[in-house]
C-alpha positions, 0 to 999 in steps of 0.5 A: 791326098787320101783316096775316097771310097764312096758306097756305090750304086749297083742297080738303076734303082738302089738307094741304100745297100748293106757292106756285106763284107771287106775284102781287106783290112786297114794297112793293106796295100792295094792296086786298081782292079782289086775287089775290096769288098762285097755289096748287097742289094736286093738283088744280088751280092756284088763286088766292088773294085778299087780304082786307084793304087794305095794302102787302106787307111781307114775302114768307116763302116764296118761290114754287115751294116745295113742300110748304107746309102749310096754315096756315103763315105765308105773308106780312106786309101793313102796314095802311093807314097803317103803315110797312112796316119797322115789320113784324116776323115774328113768332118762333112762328108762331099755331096754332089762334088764327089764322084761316086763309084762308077758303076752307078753312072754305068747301071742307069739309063743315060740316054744322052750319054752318046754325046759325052764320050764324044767330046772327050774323044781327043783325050789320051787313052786312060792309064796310070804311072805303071802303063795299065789301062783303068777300065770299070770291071763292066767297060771290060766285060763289055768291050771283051764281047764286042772286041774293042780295044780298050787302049784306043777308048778315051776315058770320061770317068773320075781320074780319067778312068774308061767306063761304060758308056766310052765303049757304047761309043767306042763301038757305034764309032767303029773303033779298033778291034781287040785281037779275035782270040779275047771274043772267045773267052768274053761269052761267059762273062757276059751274062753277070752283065744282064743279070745284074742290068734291068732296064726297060727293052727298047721296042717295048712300050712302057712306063716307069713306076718308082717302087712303094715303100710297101713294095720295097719291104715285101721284095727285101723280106720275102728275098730274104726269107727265100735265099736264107730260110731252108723252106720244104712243102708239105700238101694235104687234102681236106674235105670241105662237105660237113664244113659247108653243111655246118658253115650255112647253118650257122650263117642261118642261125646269125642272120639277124647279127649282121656276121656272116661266116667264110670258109677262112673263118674255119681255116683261121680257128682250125689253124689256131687249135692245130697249133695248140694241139701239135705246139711244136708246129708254133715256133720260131728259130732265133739262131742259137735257140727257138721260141715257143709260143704259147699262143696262136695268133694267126697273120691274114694276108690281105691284098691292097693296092701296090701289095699285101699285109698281113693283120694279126688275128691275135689269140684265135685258139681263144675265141669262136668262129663268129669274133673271128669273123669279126675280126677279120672284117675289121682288120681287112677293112683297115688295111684296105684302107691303110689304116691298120696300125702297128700293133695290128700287123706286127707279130703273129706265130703263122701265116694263111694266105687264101687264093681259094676265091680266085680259082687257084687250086694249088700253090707254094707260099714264101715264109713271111720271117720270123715266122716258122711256117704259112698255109697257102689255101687253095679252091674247094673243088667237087673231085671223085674220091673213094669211100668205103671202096666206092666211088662218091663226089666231094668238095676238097679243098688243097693246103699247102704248109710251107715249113722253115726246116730250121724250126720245123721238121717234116714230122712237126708238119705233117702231124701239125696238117693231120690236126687241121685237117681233122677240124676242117673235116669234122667241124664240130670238134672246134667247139669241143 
């Protein structure tokens, strides 16, 4: 009868993951232990052992797909002694009769799972026909580190196999202790095993909260974005007087127009003819080419409840201060609300992100992918500077330009940063 081989849950809260590749091919002979593929999730990229003996039939789903979830059939193995072509894939995959990997019985909490071991207890330690103990890669780390024998753990996993919580018991019930030279060569091991385990501490008080589909998309994208865009910083500094002096008299001058101008207004409209005059700094790497965009449209992080968007101020090279702050108002208001719609999120050639109004000086943004580069804006601040070779007071302001080194070179950014801050320091010139 073929062997099943199920995508496998490898952290208490994973739903789906991406087969990020196969170890072995069809036809390929393997035994228990063997790592046969490498499983990504939003935290790691893990491999999966195979439990049983036999002969890869068929590979199901083929790596670098995403989006598997846990629980689909996977692969077919032929037992020991069966014929490959006699392997059918099976035309419903089973449900909740199946047994999936252990590992997903082993990373979530099983507060109760004390009691199972126990009436399994008088079962005969798990083996197979060639006399070796199968036991999960985690039942062996751990028993490793605790130095329990694990041919004197009784099995309660699929085919008898032993798995975490037979040794948490083995342990508590003070079973036999492995040989104290494998203590030793166990301590390495064990930090995959807390790295790769999140659970609550036990003397903690806490509540659990399952993840929002928004918050889901920010921890993929910006994981992504982190471990697979090469980012470099580059931070400038840019007097904000004449900005301030300009910004209140025009709000003096639209007072009776209901729009009132921000500092974030000047940096989006800064930002977009930065990007026009320096368009090398507009891009976007697409692999084996790059895109060029021939126009600025500014992605706005705004933060709602349970995370961010990022609304698009599309074609802000081509419009004034005042229906920037227009628009700003009203997209803000959609998101707050979560009412913004797809055509109003997606897209955008750069990034702003402004913690200015809660105090943080200075910070590092992540890429928001595809894009090649954010601006994170900090507090506009009264600091000593020198001019003319005297010491004078004025506000300034820190940004921070997060680039992607693949589309952006370090020159690009700081000619891109020498631009913006040209428009910030003599705000006139953006209606030049």
């Amino acid at each position: 009868m073929a062997i099943e081989i199920f995508m496998p849950a490898l952290s208490p809260t994973m739903e789906k993951g991406t087969l990020a590749k196969w170890l072995v091919k069809e036809g390929d002979t393997v035994e228990s232990g063997d790592v046969i593929a490498e499983i990504e999730t939003d935290k790691a990229t893990m491999e999966v052992e195979s439990i049983d003996d036999g002969t890869v039939a068929k590979i199901l789903v083929a790596e670098g797909t995403d989006e598997v979830p846990v629980g689909k059939l996977i692969a077919l193995m032929a037992e020991e002694g069966e014929d490959v072509k006699d392997v059918k894939v099976p035309s419903e995959e089973p449900k909740k009769e199946a047994a999936p990997e252990p590992e997903a019985k082993e990373a979530a909490p099983a507060p109760a799972a004390d009691d199972k071991p126990a009436a399994k207890s008088e079962k005969a330690p798990a083996r197979d026909s060639s006399d070796r103990i199968k036991a999960s890669p985690l039942a062996k780390r751990i028993a490793k580190q605790e130095g329990v024998d694990l041919a004197a753990v009784s099995g309660s996993g699929p085919h008898g196999r032993i798995v975490k919580r037979d040794v948490e018991a083995a342990v508590e019930g003070g079973a036999a202790k492995a040989a104290p030279a494998a203590a030793p060569a166990s301590a390495p091991a064990a930090a995959p095993v807390a790295a790769t385990e999140y659970g609550p501490h036990d003397d903690i008080p806490y509540h659990e909260e399952r993840l929002s589909g928004m918050r889901k998309v920010i921890a993929k994208r910006l994981t992504e974005s982190k471990t697979s865009v090469p980012h470099f910083y580059l931070t400038i500094e840019c007097e904000l007087d004449k900005l301030l002096a300009q910004r209140k008299e025009l709000n003096a001058k639209l007072a009776d127009s209901g729009v009132k101008l921000s500092v974030n207004d000047f940096v989006i409209r800064a930002t977009a003819l930065a990007l026009k005059k320096v368009p090398a700094a507009n891009v976007q790497f697409a692999g084996d080419k790059m895109y060029w965009y021939e126009r600025a449209d500014i992605s706005v992080a705004v933060a709602v409840d349970g995370g961010l968007v990022t609304p698009v101020v599309r074609g802000a090279d081509q419009k004034g201060l005042a229906e920037i702050s227009s628009d700003v108002k009203d997209l803000a208001g959609k998101a707050r609300d979560g009412k913004l719609m797809p055509e109003e999120y997606a897209g955008g050639t750069i990034s702003i992100s402004n913690l200015g109004m809660y105090g943080i000086k200075e910070f590092s943004a992540v890429i928001n992918p595809p894009q090649g580069a954010i601006l994170a804006i900090g507090a506009g601040e009264q600091r000593p500077v020198v001019k003319d070779g005297a010491l004078a007071v004025a506000t300034v302001m820190n940004v921070t330009m997060s680039c992607d080194h693949r589309a952006i070179d370090g020159a690009v950014g700081a000619e891109f940063l020498a631009a913006f801050k040209g428009y910030i320091e003599d705000p006139i010139t953006m209606l030049l």
